[in-house]
N, C-alpha and C positions, 0 to 999 in steps of 0.2 A: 400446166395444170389442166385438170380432166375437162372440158365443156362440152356438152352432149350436144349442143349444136356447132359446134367446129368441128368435134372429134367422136362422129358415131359409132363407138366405137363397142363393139360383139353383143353377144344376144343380152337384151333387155334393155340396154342401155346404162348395164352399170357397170362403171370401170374395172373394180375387181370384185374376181371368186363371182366372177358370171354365171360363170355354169352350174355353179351349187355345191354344195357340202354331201352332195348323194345320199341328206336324208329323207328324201322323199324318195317312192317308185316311182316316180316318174320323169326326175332330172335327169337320165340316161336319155330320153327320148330325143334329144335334140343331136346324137350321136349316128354316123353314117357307116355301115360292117360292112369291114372285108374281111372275109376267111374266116369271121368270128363271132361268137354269141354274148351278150351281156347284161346282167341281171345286178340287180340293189342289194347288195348283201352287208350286215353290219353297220349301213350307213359309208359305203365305198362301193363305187360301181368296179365288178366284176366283170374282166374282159376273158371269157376263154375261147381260146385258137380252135378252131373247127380241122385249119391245116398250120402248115409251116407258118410261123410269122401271122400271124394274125392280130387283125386290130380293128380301132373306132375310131374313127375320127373328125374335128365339128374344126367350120369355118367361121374365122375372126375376123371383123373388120380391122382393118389399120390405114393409118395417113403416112404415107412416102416419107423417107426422112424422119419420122419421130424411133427413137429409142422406147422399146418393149422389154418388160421384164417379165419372164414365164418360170411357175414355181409348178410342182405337184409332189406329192407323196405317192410314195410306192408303198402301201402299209400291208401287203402278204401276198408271197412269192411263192406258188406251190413249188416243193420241191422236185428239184434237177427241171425246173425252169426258169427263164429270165424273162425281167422287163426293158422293153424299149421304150423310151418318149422322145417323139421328134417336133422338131416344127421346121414348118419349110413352105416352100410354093403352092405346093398341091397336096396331095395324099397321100401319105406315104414317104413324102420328103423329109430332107434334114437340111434344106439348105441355112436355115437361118440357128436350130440347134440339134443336136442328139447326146442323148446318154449313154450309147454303146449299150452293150447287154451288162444288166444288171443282175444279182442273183443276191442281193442285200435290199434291206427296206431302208427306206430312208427317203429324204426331200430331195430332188433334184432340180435343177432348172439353167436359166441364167439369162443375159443381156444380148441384147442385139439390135439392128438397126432394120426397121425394116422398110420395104425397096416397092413395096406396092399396097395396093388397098385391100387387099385380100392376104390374111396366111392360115395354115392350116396346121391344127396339134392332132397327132397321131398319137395313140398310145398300144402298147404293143404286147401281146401275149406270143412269147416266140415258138413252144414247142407245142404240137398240136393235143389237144385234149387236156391240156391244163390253163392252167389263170393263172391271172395277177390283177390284186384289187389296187384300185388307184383312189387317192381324194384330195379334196382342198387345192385344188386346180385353181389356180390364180395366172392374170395375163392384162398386166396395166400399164400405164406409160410408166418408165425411167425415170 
């Protein structure tokens, strides 16, 4: 069970859909670009690729040992591009999960165990000059 003083766990301190519903401009900001631009559109934050693979990416706290569950929607894939969502060590990782490339909308995610107090979700605009809007980003204990 969640307790914010054993398990501080990502921004705000609440256990899930931390990061927001994207309907605010300004729930993107707590987002770090590689390769990539991102804007509030619809109520789903827009990632598009500047270059190859491009993405956003925000750091979660986690406690060693506890099981993580990570959900997000892919709700609009510009066409003849994909989406990628990873979670992993660092930036850009998939140690802990990945989607492979996706070119469907739909919720992806899943379980995993995680191994240090820090992991990181990436979410991925792969071909340069296009998007993929993401929302309802969830990431709570198992």
């Amino acid at each position: 069970t969640y307790d914010d003083a054993t398990n501080p766990l990502g921004f705000g301190g609440k256990e899930q859909d931390y990061i927001g519903d994207f309907a605010s401009g300004t729930d993107g900001e707590n987002f770090t670009l590689v390769n990539a631009g991102i804007s509030i559109s619809g109520g789903a934050l827009r990632v598009t690729a500047t270059l190859t693979n491009g993405y956003a990416h925000i750091a979660v706290k986690t406690v060693p040992g506890v099981n993580y569950t990570f959900a997000i929607d892919a709700v609009a894939i510009q066409g003849g591009n994909y989406a990628i969502m990873a979670v992993g060590t660092e930036a850009g990782d998939a140690t802990y999960y990945t989607s492979g490339n996706r070119n469907s909308t739909g919720t992806y995610g899943g379980t995993f165990l995680s191994t240090q107090s820090v992991v990181v979700i990436s979410i991925y605009s792969k071909v340069k000059d296009k998007y993929v809007a993401y929302d309802n980003i969830s990431f709570k204990e198992a």
